[in-house]
C-alpha positions as CSV (number, residue, x, y, z in Angstrom):
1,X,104.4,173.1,140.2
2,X,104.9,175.0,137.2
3,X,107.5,173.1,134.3
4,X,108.6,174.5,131.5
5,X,109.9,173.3,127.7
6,X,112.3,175.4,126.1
7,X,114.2,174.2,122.1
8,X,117.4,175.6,120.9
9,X,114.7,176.9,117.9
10,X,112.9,179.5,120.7
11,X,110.2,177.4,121.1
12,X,109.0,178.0,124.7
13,X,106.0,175.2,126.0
14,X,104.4,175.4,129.9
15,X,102.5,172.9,131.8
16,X,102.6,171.2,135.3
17,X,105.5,169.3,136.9
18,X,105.3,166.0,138.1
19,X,107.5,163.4,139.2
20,X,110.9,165.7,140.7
21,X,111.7,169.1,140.6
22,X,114.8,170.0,138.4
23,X,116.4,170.8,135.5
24,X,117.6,169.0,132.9
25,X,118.6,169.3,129.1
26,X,118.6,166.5,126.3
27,X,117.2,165.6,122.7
28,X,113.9,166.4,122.3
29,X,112.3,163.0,120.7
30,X,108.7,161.6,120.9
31,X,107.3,157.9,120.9
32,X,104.0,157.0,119.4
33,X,103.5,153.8,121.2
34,X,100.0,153.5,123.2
35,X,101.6,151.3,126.0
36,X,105.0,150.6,127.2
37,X,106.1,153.8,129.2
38,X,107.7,152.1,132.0
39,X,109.8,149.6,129.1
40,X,110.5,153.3,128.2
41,X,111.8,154.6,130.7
42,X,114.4,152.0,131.6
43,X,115.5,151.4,128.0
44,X,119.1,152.4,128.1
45,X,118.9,153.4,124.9
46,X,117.1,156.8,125.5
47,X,120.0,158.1,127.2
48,X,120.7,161.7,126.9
49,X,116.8,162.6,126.0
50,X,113.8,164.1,126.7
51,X,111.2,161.8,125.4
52,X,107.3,162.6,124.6
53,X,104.6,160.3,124.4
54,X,101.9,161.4,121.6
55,X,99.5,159.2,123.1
56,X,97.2,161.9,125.4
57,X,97.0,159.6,128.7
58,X,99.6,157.6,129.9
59,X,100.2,155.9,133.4
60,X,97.0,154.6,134.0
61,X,98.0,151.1,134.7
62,X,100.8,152.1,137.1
63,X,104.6,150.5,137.5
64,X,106.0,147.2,138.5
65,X,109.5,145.8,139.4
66,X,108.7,142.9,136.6
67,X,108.5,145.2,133.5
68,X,111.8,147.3,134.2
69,X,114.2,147.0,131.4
70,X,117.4,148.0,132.9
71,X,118.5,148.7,136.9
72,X,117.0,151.9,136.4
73,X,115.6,154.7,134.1
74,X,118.4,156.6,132.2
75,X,116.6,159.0,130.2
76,X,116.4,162.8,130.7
77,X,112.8,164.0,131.3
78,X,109.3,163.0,130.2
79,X,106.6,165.0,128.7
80,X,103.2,163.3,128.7
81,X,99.6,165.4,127.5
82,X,98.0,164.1,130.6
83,X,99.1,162.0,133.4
84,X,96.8,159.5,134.9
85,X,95.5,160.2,138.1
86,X,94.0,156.6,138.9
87,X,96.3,153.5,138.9
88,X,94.4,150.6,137.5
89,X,95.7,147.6,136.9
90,X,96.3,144.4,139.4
91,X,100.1,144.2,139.0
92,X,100.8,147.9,139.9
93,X,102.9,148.7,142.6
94,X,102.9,152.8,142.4
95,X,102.1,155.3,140.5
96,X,104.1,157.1,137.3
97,X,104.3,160.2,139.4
98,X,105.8,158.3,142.5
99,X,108.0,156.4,140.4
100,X,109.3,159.2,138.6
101,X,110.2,161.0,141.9
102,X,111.6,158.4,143.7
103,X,114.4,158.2,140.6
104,X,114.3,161.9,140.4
105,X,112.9,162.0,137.1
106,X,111.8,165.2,136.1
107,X,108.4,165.0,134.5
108,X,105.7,167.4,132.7
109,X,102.2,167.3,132.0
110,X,99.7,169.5,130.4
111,X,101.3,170.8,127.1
112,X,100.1,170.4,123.6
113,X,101.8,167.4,122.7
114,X,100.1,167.1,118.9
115,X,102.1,170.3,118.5
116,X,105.5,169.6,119.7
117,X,105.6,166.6,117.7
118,X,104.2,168.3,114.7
119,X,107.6,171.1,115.3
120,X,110.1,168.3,115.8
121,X,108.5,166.0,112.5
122,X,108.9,169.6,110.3
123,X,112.0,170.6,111.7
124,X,113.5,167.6,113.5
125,X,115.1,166.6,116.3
126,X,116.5,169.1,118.8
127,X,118.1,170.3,121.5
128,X,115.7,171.3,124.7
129,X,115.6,172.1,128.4
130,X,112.8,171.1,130.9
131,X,112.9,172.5,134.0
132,X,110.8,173.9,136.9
133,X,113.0,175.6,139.3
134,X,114.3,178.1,135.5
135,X,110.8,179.4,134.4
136,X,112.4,182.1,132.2
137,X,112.0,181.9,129.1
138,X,114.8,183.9,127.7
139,X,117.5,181.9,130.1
140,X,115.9,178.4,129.3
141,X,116.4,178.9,125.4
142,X,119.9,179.9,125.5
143,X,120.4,177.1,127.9
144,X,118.9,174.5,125.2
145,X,121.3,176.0,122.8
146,X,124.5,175.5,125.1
147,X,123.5,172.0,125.6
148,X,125.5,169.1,123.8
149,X,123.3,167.1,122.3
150,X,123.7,163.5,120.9
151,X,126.2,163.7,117.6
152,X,129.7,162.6,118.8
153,X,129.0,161.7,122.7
154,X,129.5,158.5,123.4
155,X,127.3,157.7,125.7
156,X,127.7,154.1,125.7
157,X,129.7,154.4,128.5
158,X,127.4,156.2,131.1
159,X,124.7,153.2,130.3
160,X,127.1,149.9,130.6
161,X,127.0,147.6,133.4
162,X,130.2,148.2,135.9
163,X,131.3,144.4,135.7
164,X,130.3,141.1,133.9
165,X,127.3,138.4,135.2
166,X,125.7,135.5,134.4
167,X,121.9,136.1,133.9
168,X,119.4,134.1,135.4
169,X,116.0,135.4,134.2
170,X,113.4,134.0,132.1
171,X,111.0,135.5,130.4
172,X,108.0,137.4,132.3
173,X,104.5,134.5,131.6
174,X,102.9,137.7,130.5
175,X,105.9,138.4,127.6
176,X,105.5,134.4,126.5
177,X,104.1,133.5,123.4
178,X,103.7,130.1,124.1
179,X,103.6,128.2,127.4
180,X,106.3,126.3,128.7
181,X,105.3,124.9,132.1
182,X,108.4,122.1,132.0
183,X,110.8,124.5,130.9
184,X,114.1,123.9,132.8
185,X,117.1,126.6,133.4
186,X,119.8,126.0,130.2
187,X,122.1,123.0,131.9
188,X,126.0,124.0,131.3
189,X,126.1,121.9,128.1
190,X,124.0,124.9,126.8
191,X,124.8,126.6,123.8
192,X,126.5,129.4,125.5
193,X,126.2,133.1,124.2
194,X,128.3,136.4,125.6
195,X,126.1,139.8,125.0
196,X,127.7,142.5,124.8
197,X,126.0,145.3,126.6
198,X,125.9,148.6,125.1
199,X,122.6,149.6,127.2
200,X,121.3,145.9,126.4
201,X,117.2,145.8,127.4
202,X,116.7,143.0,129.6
203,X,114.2,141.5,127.7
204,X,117.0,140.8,125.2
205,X,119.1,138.6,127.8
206,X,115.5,136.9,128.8
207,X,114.8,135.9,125.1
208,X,118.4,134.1,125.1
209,X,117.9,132.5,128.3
210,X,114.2,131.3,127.6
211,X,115.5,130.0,124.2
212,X,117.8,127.7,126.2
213,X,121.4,129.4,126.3
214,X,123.6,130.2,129.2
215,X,124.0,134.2,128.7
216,X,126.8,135.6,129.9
217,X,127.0,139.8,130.2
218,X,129.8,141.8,129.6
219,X,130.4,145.3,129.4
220,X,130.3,146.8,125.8
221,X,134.2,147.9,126.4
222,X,135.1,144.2,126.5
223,X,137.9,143.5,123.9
224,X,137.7,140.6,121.4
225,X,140.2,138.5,123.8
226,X,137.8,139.2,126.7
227,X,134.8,137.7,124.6
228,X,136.9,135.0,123.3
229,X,138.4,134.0,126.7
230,X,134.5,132.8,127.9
231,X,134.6,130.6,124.9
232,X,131.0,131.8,123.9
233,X,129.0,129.3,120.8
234,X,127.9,132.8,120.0
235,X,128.0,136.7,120.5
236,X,125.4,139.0,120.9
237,X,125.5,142.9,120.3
238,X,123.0,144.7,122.3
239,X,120.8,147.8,121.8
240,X,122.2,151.2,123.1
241,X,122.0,155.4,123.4
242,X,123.0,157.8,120.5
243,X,125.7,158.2,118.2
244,X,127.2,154.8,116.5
245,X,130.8,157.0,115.1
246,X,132.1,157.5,118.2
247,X,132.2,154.0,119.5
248,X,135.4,153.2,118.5
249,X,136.2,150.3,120.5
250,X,133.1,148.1,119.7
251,X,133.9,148.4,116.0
252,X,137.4,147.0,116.7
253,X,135.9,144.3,119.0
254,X,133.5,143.3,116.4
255,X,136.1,143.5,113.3
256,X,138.1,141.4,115.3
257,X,134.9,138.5,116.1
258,X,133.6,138.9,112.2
259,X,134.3,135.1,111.3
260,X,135.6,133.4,115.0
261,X,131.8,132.9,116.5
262,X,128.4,133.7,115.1
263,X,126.7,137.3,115.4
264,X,123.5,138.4,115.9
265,X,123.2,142.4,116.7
266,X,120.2,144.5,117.9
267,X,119.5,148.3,117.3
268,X,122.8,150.2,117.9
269,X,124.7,146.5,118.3
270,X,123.2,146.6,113.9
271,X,125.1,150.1,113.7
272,X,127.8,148.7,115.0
273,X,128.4,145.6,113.1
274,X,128.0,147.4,109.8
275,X,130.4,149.9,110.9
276,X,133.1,147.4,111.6
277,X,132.2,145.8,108.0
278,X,133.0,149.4,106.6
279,X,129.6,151.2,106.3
280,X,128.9,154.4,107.4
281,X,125.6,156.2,109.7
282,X,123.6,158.9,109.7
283,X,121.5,160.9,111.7
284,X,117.8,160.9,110.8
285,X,115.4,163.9,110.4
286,X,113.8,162.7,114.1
287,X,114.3,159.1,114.5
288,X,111.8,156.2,114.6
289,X,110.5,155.4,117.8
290,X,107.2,153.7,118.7
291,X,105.9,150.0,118.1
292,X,104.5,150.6,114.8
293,X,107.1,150.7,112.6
294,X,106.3,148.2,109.2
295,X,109.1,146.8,107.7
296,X,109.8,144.4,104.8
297,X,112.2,141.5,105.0
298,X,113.3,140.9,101.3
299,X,114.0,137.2,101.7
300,X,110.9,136.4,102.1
301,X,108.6,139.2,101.2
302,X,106.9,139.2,104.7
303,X,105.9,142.7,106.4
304,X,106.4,142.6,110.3
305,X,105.0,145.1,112.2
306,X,108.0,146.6,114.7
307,X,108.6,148.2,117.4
308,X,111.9,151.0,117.1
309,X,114.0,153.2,119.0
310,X,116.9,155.1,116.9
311,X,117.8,158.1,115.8
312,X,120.7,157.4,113.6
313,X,120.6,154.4,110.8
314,X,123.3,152.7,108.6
315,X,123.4,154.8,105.3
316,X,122.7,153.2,102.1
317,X,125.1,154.4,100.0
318,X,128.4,152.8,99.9
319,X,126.9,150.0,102.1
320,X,130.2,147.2,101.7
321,X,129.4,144.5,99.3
322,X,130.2,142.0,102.5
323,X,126.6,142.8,103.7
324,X,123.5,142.3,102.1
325,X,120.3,144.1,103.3
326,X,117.6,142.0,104.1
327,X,114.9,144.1,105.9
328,X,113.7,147.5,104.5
329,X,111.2,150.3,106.3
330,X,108.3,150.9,104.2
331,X,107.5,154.1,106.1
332,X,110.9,155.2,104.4
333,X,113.1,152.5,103.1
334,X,115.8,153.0,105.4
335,X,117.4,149.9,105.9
336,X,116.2,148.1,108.9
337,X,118.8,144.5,108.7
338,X,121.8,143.3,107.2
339,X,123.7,139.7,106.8
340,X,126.9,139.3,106.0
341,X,127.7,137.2,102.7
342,X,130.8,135.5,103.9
343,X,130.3,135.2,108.1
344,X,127.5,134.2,109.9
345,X,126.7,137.5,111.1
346,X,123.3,139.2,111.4
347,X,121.7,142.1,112.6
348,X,118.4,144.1,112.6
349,X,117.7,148.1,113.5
350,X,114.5,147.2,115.6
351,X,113.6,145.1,118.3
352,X,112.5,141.9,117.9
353,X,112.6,141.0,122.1
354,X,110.2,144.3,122.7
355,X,107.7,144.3,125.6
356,X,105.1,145.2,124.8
357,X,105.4,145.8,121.7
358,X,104.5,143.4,118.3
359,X,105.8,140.3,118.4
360,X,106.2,139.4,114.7
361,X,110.0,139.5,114.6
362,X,110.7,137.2,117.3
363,X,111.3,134.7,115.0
364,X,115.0,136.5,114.8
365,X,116.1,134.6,118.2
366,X,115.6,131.3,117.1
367,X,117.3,132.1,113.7
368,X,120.6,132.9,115.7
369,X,119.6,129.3,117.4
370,X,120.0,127.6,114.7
371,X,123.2,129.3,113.8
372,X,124.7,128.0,117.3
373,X,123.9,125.0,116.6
């Protein structure tokens, strides 16, 4: 089937379907990682976008229930170059096509993807519609403009999980760094750490548990007395979709934990945190997503490699003197983590848990460890 591309700019790109038939409108982002599609696809965090891979063939080792980072995918559409035909790996269970359709993902294939990603890197970000049941050019365009886009939508709330749990999951063996065949489930004298999920990746919640904690989930609209009320050794602040500003009620959660239980904060759970401190975010040009991200963490001078996915940041200037920055970008020294001088509270833009993904900042868990302990 025929699908079409169409950006609030005019742009107007056509290639093949796959997955479902639809329509749908979103962001227009891309991701330069090489693996990783289906940790993609069920990352909460792209909700509200249409995402593009720049790497030509993706899908060739397939899907499996082990790998999914959320109940299901929450993204808008995805736009590959070329869609692999032949499944070949030994944990697949289906295909990317078969997946996609059975979540009614709408999916397209067959465009120039170099120059897509060269438009949005010029021009950045924007607005788009993929569809293949609208193929007129004219109609799709105005359709992208009408759309609404990420910048005050909070779509924290369409993400969430509908009620709190326990979690009960290790780590994957293929995500361990080390093997730990005696490794017993966290007894209940565990340090025991509440997440707050703003579109929380599993592999966050995983991490925890493996590092011996009893995790407990709550929805990111939990109040401070909700958190408190589990009597938690820690909090974490999960990962989530778009716009920090709008999130009103997580700032006030946070402002109101600052100081009460130690913090360690993820991606938009970093935005957050530094908003309830009294900084302020921005939107970037077109985000930073993929698993090749370098940045620097000043306290030690180290480079880790990273994997990212955000297209807002905490702005630099009049960053509160409560926080200090500890990790830079080198790509474009936007800051990447902050601690705060007077609480233990921590927090990094990237992703330290990602599968796959580099695995240099995973020394971040065992940091918020210690400060259980």
């Amino acid at each position: 089937m025929i699908a079409k591309l169409a950006l609030e700019d005019g742009t107007v790109l056509t290639g093949k379907g796959f997955g479902a038939s639809g329509e749908v409108d979103g962001e227009v982002c891309f991701n330069t990682s090489m693996t990783g599609y289906q940790e993609i696809l069920t990352d909460p965090s792209y909700r509200g976008q249409i995402v593009t891979m720049t790497y030509p063939e993706i899908g060739n080792y397939g899907v499996n229930r082990e790998d999914v980072e959320s109940r299901r995918p929450f993204l808008s559409g995805f736009i590959v170059r070329q869609l692999s035909r032949r499944v070949s790996n030994f944990r697949a269970e289906e295909s990317l096509d078969e997946y996609l359709a059975r979540h009614n993902l709408v999916g397209m294939e067959g465009i120039d993807t170099r120059a897509l990603v060269r438009r949005i890197r010029i021009h950045g970000a924007m607005k788009g519609v993929l569809s293949t049941v609208d193929l007129d050019d004219e109609s799709l365009v105005e359709k992208a403009k009408a759309s609404p886009g990420l910048v005050g939508r909070d779509l924290v709330r369409e993400v969430i999980p509908e009620k709190p749990f326990e979690w009960k999951e290790p780590l994957s063996p293929w995500a361990r760094l080390v093997e730990q065949p005696d490794r017993k489930p966290p007894g209940r004298d565990a340090p025991h750490v509440v997440a707050l999920d703003f579109g929380m990746k599993w592999n966050i919640a995983r991490h925890l548990f493996d590092m011996g904690c009893r995790v407990t989930v709550l929805p990111g609209t939990a109040t401070a007395d909700e958190v408190l009320d589990r009597k938690p050794d820690g909090v974490f602040l999960s990962n989530g979709p778009g716009d920090p500003e709008p999130i009103g009620y997580a700032r006030e959660t946070i402002g109101r934990l600052l100081g009460k239980r130690p913090i360690f904060g993820i991606c938009l759970g970093h935005q957050l945190l530094c908003l309830a401190c009294g900084a302020k975010t921005f939107k970037l040009k077109f985000g930073h997503r993929g698993a090749n991200q370098p940045v620097m963490d000043r306290t030690t001078g180290k480079v880790e490699i990273t994997t990212q996915n955000h297209g807002f940041a905490v702005a630099p200037d009049g960053l509160p003197d409560a926080l200090e920055v500890t990790h830079v970008n080198l790509n474009d020294e936007t800051i990447e983590g902050v601690r705060h001088r007077q609480y233990p509270a921590f927090s990094v833009q990237y992703h330290p848990e990602a599968s796959a993904g580099p695995h240099d900042s995973s020394y971040l868990f065992a940091r918020f460890g210690e400060m259980l302990k």
